[in-house]
VOGU-3710 file (C-alpha; in Angstrom, 3 decimals, decimal comma):
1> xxxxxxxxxx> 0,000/0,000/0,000  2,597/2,518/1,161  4,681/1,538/-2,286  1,887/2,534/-4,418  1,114/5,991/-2,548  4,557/6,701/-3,099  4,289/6,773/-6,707  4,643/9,626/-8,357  3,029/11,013/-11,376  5,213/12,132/-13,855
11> xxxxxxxxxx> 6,279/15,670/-14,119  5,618/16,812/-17,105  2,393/14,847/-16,980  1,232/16,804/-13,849  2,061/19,965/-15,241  -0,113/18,962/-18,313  -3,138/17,915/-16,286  -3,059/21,182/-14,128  -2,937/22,988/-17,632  -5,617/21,441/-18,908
21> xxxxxxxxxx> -7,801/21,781/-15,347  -7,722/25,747/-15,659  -8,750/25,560/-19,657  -11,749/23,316/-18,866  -13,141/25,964/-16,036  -12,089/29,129/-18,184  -10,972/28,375/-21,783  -14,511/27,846/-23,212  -15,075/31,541/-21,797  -12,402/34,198/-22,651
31> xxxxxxxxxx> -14,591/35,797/-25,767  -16,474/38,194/-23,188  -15,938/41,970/-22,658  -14,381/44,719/-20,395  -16,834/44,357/-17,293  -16,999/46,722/-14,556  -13,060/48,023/-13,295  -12,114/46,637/-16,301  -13,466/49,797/-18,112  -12,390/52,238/-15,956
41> xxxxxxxxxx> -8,840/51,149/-14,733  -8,415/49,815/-18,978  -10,487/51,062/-21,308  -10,270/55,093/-19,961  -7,087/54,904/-18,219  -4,648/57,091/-20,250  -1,487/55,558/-19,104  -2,755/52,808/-20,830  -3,774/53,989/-23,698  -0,334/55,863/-24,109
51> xxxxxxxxxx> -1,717/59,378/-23,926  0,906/59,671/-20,812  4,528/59,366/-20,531  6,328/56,166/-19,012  7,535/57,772/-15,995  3,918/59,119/-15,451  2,519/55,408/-14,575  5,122/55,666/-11,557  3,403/58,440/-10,458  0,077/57,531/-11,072
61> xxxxxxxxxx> -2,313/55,401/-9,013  -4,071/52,142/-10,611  -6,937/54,437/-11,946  -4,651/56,938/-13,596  -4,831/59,266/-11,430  -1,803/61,149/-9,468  -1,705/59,108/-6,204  -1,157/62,262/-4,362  -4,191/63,578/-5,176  -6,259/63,565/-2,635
71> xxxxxxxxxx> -9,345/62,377/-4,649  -6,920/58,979/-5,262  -7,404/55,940/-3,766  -3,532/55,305/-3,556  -3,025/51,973/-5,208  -0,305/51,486/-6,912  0,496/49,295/-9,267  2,472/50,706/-12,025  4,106/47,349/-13,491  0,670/45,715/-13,460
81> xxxxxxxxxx> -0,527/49,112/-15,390  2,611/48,290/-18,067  1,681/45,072/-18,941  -1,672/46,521/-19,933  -0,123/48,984/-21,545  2,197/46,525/-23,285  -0,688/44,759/-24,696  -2,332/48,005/-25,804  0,787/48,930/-28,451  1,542/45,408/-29,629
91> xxxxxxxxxx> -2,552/44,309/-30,332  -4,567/46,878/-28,978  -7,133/46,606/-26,154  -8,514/43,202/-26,871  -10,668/41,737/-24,612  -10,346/37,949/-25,319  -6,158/38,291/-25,344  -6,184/40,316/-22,211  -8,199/37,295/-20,826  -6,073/34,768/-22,191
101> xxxxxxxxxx> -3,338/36,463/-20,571  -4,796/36,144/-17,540  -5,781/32,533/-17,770  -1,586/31,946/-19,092  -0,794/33,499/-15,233  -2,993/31,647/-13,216  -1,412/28,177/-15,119  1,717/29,319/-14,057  0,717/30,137/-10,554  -1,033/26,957/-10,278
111> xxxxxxxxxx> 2,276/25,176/-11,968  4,124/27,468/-8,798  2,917/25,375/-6,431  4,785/22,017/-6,861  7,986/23,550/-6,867  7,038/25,949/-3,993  5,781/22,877/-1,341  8,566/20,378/-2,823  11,426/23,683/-1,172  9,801/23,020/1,708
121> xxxxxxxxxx> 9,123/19,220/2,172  11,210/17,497/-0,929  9,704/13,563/0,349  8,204/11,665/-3,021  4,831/11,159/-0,567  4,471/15,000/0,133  4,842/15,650/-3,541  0,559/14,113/-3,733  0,049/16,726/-1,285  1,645/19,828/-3,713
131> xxxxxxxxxx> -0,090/18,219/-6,604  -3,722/18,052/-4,675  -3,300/21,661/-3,652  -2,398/22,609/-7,256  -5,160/20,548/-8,331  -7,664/22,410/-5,754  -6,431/25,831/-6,219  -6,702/25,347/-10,551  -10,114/25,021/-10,166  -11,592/26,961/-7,188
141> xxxxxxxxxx> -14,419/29,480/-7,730  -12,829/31,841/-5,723  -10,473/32,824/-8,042  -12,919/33,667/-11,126  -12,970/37,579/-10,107  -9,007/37,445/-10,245  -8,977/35,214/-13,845  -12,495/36,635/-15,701  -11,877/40,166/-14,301  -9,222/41,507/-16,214
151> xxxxxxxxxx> -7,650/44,067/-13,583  -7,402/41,134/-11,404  -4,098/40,492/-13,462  -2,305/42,314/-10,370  -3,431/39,736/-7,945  -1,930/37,271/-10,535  1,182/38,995/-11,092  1,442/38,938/-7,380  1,067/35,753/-6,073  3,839/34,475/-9,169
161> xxxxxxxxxx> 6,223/36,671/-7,267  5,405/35,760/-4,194  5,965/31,998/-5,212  9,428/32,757/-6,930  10,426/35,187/-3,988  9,593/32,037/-1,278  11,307/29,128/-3,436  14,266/31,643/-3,879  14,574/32,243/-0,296  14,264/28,612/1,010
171> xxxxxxxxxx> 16,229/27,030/-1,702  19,284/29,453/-1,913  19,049/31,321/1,536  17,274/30,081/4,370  18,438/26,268/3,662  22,349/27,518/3,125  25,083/27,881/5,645  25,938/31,127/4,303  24,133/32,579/1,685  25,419/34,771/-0,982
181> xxxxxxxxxx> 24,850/38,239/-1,749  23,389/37,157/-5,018  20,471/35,657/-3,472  19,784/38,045/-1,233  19,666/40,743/-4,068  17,189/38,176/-6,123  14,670/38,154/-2,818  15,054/41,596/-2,465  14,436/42,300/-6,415  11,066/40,036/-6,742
191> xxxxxxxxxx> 10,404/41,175/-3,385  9,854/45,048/-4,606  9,037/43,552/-8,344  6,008/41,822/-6,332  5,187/45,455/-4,430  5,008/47,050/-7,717  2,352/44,589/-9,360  0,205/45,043/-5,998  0,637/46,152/-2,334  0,361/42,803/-0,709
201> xxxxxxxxxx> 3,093/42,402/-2,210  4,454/43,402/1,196  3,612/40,094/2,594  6,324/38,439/0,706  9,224/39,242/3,456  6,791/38,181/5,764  5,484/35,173/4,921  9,571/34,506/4,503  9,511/35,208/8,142  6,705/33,607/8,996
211> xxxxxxxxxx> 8,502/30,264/7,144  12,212/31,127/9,353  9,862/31,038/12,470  7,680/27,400/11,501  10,608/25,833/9,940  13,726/26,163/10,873  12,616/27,208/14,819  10,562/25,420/17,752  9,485/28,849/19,057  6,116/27,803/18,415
221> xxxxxxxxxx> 6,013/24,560/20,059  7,946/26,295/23,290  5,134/28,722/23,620  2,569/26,230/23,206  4,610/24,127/26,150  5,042/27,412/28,048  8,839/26,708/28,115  11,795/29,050/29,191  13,664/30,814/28,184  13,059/30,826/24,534
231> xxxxxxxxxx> 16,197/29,675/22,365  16,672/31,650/19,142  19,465/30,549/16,319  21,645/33,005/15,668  21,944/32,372/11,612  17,959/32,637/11,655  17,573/35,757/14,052  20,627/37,330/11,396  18,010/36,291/8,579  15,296/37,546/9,954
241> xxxxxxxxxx> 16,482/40,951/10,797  17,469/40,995/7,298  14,043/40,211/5,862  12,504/43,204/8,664  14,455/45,623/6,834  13,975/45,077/3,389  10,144/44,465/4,891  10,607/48,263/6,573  12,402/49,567/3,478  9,667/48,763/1,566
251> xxxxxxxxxx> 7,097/49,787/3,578  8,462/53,395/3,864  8,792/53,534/-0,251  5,424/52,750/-0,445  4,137/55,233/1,419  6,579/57,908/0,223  5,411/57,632/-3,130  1,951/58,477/-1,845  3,409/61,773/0,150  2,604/59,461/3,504
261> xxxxxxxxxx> -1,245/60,343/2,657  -4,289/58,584/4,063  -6,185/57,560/1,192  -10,179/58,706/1,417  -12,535/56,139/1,230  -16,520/56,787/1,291  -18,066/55,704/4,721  -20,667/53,427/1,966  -17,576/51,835/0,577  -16,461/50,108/4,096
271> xxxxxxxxxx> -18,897/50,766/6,858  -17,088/48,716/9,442  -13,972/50,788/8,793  -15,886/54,037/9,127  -17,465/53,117/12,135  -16,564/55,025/15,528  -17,844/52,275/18,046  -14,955/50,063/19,098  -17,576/47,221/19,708  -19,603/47,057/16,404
281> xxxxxxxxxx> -15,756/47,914/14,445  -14,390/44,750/16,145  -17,279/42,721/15,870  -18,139/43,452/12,684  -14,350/43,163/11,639  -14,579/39,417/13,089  -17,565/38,741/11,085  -15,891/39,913/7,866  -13,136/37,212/8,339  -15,348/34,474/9,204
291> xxxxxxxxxx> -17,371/35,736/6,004  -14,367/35,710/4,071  -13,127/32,165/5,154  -16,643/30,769/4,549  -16,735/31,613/0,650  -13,533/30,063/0,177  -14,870/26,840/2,141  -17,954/27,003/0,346  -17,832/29,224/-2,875  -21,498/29,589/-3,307
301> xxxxxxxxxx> -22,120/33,417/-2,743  -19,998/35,000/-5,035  -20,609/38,945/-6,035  -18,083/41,462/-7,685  -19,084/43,957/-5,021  -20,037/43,568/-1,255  -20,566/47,554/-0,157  -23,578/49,637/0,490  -26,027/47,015/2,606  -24,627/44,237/1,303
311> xxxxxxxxxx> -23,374/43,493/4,990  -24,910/45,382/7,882  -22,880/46,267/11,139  -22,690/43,301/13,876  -23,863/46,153/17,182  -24,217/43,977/20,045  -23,443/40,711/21,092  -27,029/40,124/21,155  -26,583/40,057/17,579  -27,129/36,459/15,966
321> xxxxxxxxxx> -24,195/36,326/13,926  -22,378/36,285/17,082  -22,978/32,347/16,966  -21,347/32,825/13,739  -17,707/34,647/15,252  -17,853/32,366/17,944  -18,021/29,313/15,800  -15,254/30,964/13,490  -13,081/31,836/16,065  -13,293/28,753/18,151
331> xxxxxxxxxx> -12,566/26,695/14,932  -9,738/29,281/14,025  -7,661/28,513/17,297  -8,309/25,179/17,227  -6,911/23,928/13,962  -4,159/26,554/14,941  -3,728/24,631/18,800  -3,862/20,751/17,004  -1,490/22,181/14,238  1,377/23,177/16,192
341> xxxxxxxxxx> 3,051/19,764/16,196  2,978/19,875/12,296  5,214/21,878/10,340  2,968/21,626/7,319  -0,014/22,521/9,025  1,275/25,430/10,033  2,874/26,649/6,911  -0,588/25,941/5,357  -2,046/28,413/8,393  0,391/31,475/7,370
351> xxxxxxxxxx> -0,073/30,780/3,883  -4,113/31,713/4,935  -3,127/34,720/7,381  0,026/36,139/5,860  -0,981/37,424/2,684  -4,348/38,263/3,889  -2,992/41,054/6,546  -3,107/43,628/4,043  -6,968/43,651/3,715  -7,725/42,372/7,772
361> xxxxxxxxxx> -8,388/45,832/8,387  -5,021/47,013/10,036  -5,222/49,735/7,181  -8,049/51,216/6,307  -9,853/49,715/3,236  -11,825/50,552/0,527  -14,279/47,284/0,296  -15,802/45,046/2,630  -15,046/42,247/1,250  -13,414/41,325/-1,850
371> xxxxxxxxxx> -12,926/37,830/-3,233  -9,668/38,916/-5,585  -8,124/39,351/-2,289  -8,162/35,438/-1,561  -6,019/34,415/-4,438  -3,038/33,912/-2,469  -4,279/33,129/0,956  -6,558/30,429/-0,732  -2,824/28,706/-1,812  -3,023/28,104/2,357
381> xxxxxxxxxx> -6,766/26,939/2,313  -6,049/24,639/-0,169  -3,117/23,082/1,359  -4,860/22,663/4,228  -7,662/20,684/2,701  -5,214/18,520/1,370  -3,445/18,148/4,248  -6,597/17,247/6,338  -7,668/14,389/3,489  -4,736/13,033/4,183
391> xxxxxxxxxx> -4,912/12,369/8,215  -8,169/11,372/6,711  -7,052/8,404/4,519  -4,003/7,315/7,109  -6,804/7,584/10,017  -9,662/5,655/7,994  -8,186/3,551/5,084  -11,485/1,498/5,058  -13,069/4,535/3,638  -10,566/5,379/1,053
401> xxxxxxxxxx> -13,033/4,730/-1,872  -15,950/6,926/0,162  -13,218/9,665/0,886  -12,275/9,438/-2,805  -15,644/9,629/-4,083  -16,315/12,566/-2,349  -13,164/14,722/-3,375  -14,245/13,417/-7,007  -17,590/15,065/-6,889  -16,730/18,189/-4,728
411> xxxxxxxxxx> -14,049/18,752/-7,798  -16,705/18,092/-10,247  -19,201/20,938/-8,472  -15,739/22,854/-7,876  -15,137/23,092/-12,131  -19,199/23,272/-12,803  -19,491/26,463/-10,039  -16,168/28,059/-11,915  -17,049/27,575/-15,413  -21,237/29,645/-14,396
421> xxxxxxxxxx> -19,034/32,246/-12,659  -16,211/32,364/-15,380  -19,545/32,708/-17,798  -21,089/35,302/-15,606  -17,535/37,390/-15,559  -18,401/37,484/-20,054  -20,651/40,355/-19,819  -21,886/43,470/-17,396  -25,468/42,087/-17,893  -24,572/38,752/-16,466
431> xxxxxxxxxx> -22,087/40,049/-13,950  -24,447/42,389/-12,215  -27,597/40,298/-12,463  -25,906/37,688/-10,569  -24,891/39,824/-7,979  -28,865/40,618/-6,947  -28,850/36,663/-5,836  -26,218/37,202/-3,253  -26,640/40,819/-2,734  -30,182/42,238/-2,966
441> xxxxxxxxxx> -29,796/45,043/-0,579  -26,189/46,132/-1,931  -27,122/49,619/-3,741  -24,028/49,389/-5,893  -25,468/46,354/-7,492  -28,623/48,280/-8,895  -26,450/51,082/-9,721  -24,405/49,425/-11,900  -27,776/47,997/-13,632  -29,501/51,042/-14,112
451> xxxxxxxxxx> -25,853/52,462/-15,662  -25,680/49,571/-18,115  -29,371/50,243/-18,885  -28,726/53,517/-19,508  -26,256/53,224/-21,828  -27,829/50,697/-23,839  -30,755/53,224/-23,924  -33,330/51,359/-22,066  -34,653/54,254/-19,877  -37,422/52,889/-17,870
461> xxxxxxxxxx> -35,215/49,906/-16,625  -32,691/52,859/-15,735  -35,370/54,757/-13,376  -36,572/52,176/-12,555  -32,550/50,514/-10,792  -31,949/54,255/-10,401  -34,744/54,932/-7,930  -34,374/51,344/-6,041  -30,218/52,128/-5,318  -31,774/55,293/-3,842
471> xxxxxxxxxx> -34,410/54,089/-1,419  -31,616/51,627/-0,770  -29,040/54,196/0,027  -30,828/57,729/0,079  -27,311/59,616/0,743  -26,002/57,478/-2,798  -24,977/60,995/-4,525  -24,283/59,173/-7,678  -27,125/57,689/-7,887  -28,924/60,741/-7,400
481> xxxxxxxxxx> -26,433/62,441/-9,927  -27,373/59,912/-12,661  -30,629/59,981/-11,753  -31,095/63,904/-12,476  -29,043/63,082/-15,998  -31,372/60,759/-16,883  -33,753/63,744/-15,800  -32,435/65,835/-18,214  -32,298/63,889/-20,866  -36,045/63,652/-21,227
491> xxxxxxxxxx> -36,295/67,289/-20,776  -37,679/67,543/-17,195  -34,995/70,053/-16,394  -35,971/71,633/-13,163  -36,575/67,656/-11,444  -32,906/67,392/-13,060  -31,605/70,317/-10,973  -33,181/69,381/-7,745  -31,583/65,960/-7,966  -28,331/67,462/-8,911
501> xxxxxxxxxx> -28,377/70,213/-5,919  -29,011/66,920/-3,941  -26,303/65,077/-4,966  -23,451/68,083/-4,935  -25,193/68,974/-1,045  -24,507/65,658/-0,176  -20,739/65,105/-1,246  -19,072/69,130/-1,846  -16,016/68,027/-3,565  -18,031/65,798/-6,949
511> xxxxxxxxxx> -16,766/67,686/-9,871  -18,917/65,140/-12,125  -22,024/66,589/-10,714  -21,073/70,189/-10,964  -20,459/70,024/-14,520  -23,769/68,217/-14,779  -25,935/70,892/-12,495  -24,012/73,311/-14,894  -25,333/71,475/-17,900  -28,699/71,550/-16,684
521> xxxxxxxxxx> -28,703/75,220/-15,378  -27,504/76,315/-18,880  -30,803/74,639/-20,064  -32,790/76,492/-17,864  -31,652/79,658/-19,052  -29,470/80,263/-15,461  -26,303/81,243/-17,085  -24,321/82,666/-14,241  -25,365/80,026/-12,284  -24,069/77,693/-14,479
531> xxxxxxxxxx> -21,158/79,231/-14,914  -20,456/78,817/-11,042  -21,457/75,368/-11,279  -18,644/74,420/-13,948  -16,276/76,402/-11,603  -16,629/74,734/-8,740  -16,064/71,403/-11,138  -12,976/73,019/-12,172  -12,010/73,297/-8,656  -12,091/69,991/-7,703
541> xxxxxxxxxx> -10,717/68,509/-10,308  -8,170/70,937/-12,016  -7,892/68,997/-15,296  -11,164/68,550/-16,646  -11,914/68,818/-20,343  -15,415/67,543/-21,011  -15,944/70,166/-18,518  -14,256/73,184/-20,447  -15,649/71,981/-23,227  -18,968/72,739/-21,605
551> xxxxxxxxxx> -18,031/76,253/-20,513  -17,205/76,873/-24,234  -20,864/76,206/-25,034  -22,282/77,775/-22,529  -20,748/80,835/-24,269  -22,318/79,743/-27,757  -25,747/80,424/-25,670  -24,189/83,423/-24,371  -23,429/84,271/-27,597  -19,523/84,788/-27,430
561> xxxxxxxxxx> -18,280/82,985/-29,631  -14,341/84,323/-29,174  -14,544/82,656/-25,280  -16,353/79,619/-26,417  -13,017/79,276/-29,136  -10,492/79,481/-25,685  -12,454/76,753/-23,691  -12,888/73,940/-26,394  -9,507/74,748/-27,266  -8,573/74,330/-23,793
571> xxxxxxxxxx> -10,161/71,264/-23,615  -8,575/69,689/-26,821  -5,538/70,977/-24,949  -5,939/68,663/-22,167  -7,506/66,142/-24,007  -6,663/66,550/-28,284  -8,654/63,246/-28,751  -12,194/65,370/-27,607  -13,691/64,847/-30,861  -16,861/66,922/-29,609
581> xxxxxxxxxx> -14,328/70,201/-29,110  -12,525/70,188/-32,249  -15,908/69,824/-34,007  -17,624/72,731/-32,323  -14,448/75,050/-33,139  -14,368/73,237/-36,885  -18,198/74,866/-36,779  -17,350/77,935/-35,483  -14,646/78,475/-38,070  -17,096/77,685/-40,887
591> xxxxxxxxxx> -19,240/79,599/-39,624  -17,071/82,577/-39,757  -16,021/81,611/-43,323  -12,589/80,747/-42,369  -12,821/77,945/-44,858  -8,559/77,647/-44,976  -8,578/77,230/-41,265  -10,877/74,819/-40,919  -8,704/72,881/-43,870  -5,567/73,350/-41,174
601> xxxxxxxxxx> -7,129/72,867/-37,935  -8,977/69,730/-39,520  -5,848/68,273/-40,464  -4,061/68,972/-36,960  -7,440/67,149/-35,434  -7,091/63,777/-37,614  -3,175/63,052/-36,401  -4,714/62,882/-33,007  -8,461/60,994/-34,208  -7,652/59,593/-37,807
611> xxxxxxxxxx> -11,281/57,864/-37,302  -13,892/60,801/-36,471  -16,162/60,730/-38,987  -17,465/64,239/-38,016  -14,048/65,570/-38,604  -13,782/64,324/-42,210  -17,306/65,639/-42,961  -16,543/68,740/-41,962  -13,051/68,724/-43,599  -14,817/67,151/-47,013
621> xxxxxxxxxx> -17,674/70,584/-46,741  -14,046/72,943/-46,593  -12,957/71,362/-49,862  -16,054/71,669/-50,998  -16,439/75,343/-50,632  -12,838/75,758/-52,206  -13,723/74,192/-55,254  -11,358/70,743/-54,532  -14,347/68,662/-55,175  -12,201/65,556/-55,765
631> xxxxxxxxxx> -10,595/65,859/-52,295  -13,896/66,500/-50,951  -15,541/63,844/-52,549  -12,838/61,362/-50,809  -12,933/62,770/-47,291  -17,067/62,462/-47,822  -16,592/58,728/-48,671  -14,212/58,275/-45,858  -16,611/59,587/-43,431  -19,602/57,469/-44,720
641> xxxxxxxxxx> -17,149/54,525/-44,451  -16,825/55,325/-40,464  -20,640/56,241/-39,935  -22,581/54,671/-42,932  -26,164/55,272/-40,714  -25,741/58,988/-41,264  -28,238/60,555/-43,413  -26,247/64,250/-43,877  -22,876/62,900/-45,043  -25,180/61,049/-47,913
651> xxxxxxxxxx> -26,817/64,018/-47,995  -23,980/66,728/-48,232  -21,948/64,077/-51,076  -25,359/64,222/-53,039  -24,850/68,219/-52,999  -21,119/68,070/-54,067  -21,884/65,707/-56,903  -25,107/68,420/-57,737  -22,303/70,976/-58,073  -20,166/68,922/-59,465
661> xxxxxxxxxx> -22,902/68,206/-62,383  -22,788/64,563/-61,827  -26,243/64,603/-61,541  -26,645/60,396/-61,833  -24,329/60,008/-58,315  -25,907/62,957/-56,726  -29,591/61,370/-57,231  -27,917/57,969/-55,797  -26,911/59,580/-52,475  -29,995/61,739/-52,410
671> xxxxxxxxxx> -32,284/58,626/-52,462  -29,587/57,101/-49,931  -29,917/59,692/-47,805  -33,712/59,663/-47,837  -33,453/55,858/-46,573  -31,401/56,928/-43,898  -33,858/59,252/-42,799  -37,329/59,656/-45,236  -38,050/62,703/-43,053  -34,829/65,085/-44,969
681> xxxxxxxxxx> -37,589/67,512/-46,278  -34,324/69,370/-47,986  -33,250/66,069/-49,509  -36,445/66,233/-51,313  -36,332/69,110/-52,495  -32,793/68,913/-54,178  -33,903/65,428/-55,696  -37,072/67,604/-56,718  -34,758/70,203/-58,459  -32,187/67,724/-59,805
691> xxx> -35,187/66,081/-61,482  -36,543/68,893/-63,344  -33,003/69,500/-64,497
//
């Protein structure tokens, strides 16, 4: 019997079956879209787009945003940011690569963790136990937010530093008589290369620690015994002084790049970190873990948020989840209590704790709970498991084939739950529906509905979402500030305005709904007022385009037309990919009769959009006017090409061929025009006139 569990599964065979684990819970679901941070921290982020420098990213947060701002949420990930950004120059921003990527990382991270455990505990029987885990930790649900999600490349970056760093430490420091310089600079290296992709990163000197202290000590076992004094080896203490400083070192980097700045968090986006009363913060804190622990034992309730109601505050001990913490904790210390005696056990325990202390709540936090967060500590979890099957098969080998049929099916639910979440992680639609399951009272969740809604253009779904993440959360000032845009844009103006005056009373410093109270106050006809509105937008958030480019046509309505020019050419300043800007000063030009400028400023517009259509139409009506009608005639058909559901380029190409006297092609794109729209009454009436010609 013991012969056979010692055999060992070929390498290269293991590493193939692992492979093939993660493509059978995500391959068949990589052709989905940016979803949720994706678009945000991707999609809009200008240091990934390249509209920023290189050295920018380093001073940038993850959103691209200066991380000394005080609007920033300070995390910093700038080599995370460059891969992205990578990807974006070679092929462009493509979901189903980006996702691929992904998938490639967590293979390798799951590939990690033979070579990691075998450092550690090299026997050929131990070697079913790294293999298991891998095995386990391929396929968990819990890691479908880090895979699916595309920003949750950091946490992947991460954790394959974090498994170099801790094979590089055991293999060429800690298990050395003297270790050389060399190593030490490679820890140190993967050590800051693993701060840089994410700040738990910062756990990898630690956990190092943690492993001096389980491994190559019995201080644990001593304390348990309540022996002493308390022996220490020198060559471990030197070590571990060492691996405090680069720990400290690193630390202090960290937060010197954010000016040692608290970052500001919403009290809606962690109310147990908000709260004031010791009681509920501890009890609720508590809670969190046991929460936390419980979806990676049983990955059921998955969401890709957990804020506003999602979790209410644990006040008193009178409280039922109290039965809950107590169950947690008492479970906590006792695998800790019957684990002492094993080495593994233990290293299985920090693997859990270590890498979680970034997000325990020591700091303060912007999410209650997040399940990204669990990719490494879930390495631990699923050690453990393994571990504990194990004891079970040495303890009861009469129910080997019971024990075996039950890790069998529990893997089988394991891949089935991952490839529904994996599917759900395709799409926003998906994604947010399935968060009402878990979530119903989480105001977030039917925010991000009524968003989607609105941008697809269903409106009544959108009130309807809108109006529910309200009553939810009545302070929710974006809610309320989407709520009034959606307001506006059916022309109920002064509803628009109350719900904006809402939104900027409750939160002071929102540029977004300045600019938008401005918006709707120019509608109304208040034009100072407006004017203040876009001002106090300006002043909380310095560089702000879309909002210049709103002051300059606030002047249009003012009528002055010379300050509307210096705003939209502000804003293409800031931003010379605003196609709305250069085409409002393109207008104003023409309007003036400036015919060669608009020729100029048109062609200083395409090297920064070569696709606006709206720029080659108005470029093509220049031409046009100067009597190039070939040139014009191109840029027309280049700017059908990019819009071909426009009725006035058809429209404007069936005048130029009317001038042009090619009266056959200016009746085609007169009647194409018309089937664009039927309602062009002055279509008609140049087909009407071309006819009688």
């Amino acid at each position: 019997m013991s012969s056979k569990r010692n055999q060992n599964i070929p390498g290269n065979i293991k590493f193939i079956l692992l492979a093939v684990l993660c493509l059978i819970c995500y391959g068949s679901h990589l052709d989905g879209e940016f979803v949720f941070d994706d678009t945000v921290a991707i999609v809009k982020n200008w240091d990934v787009t390249g509209r920023t420098s290189l050295g920018e990213i380093f001073r940038h947060d993850f959103w691209g945003y200066n991380i000394t701002d005080t609007s920033s949420h300070k995390s910093y990930r700038p080599l995370t940011i460059l891969t992205f950004r990578l990807e974006h120059n070679l092929y462009g921003l493509y979901a189903f690569r980006m996702k691929g990527v992904n998938l490639f990382l967590h293979i390798l991270d799951t590939w990690l963790i033979i070579p990691f455990w075998r450092s550690y505990f090299p026997s050929g029987e131990d070697q079913w136990v790294a293999f298991g885990t891998a095995a386990m930790f391929a396929i968990h649900p819990i890691h479908t937010e880090a895979v699916s999600g595309i920003v949750g490349r950091a946490e992947l970056l991460v954790a394959c530093t974090f498994l170099l760093s801790l094979i590089l430490y055991n293999t060429q420091i800690a298990q050395k008589s003297s270790a050389t310089v060399l190593a030490y600079l490679g820890f140190i290296f993967l050590a800051s290369l693993g701060l840089l992709f994410k700040e738990n990163g910062i756990t990898i000197s630690l956990m190092a620690i943690a492993t001096e202290v389980i491994l190559n000590t019995n201080l644990l076992q001593k304390l348990r015994d309540l022996e002493i004094p308390l022996n220490f080896p020198k060559r471990v203490f030197a070590r571990i002084c060492i691996l405090l400083g680069v720990c400290s070192a690193l630390c202090v980097f960290r937060l010197w790049i954010m000016e040692f700045q608290s970052p500001n968090f919403k009290v809606m986006d962690n109310p147990v970190a908000a709260s004031d009363e010791i009681l509920t913060k501890s009890l609720s804190q508590v809670y969190l873990y046991a929460l936390n622990y419980w979806i990676m034992l049983c990955p059921d309730w998955l969401s890709f948020d957990w804020a506003l109601g999602s979790i209410s505050l644990v006040e008193s001990f009178l409280d039922i989840r109290c039965v809950f913490i107590v169950i947690f904790c008492a479970f906590l210390l006792g695998i800790i209590w019957t684990s002492i005696p094993s080495k593994q056990q233990l290293l299985a325990i920090s693997l859990i704790v270590v890498p979680f202390l970034p997000a325990c709540g020591i700091i303060k936090l912007g999410f209650v709970i997040a399940e990204r967060v669990l990719y490494l500590s879930s390495i631990g979890h699923c050690f453990l498991v393994i571990l504990g099957v194990r004891k079970l098969l040495y303890n009861f080998p009469g129910a080997r084939k019971f024990i075996a049929a039950v890790l069998i099916v529990s893997a089988m639910i394991f891949v089935a739950r991952t490839r529904v979440r994996a599917k759900e992680w395709t799409t926003e639609e998906l994604l947010f529906s399935s968060a009402l399951r878990v979530c119903p009272n989480n105001a977030k969740v039917h925010y991000n509905i009524a968003r989607l809604a609105t941008d697809r253009g269903q409106k009544e779904k959108a009130f309807k979402f809108y109006h529910q993440a309200i009553e939810l959360f009545p302070d929710y000032e974006s809610a309320i500030m989407n709520l009034g845009n959606l307001y506006r844009e059916i022309g109920e103006f002064q509803k628009a305005e109350e719900l904006l005056l809402r939104s900027v009373e409750l939160l002071e410093e929102f540029p977004a709904a300045w600019m938008n109270l401005g918006i709707v106050q120019a509608a109304l006809k208040k034009y100072n007022q407006s004017l203040e509105s876009y001002q106090k937008a300006l002043k909380y958030r310095k560089h702000y385009p879309m909002c210049l480019y709103n002051i300059g046509n606030l002047f249009i309505e003012m009528r002055n037309t010379s300050m509307a020019h210096q705003f939209w050419s502000e804003a293409i300043a800031l931003n010379p990919r605003h196609g709305k800007a250069w085409a409002n000063i393109l207008a104003l030009l023409d309007n003036e009769g400036q015919t060669e400028e608009v020729v100029r400023m048109s062609a200083i517009a395409l090297q920064h959009i070569p696709n606006d259509p709206a720029i080659f139409f108005t470029r093509a009506n220049a031409f046009g006017k100067l009597g190039d009608f070939q040139e014009s005639e191109r840029l027309f058909l280049r700017a059908i090409e990019l819009r071909p559901n426009y009725a006035m380029y058809y429209a404007n190409l069936g005048v130029l061929y009317h001038r042009w006297r090619r009266h056959s092609q200016a009746e085609e794109y007169y009647r194409k025009a018309l089937k664009v729209d039927p309602n062009l009454r002055s279509v008609r009436e140049n087909l009407s006139k071309l006819k009688k010609k």
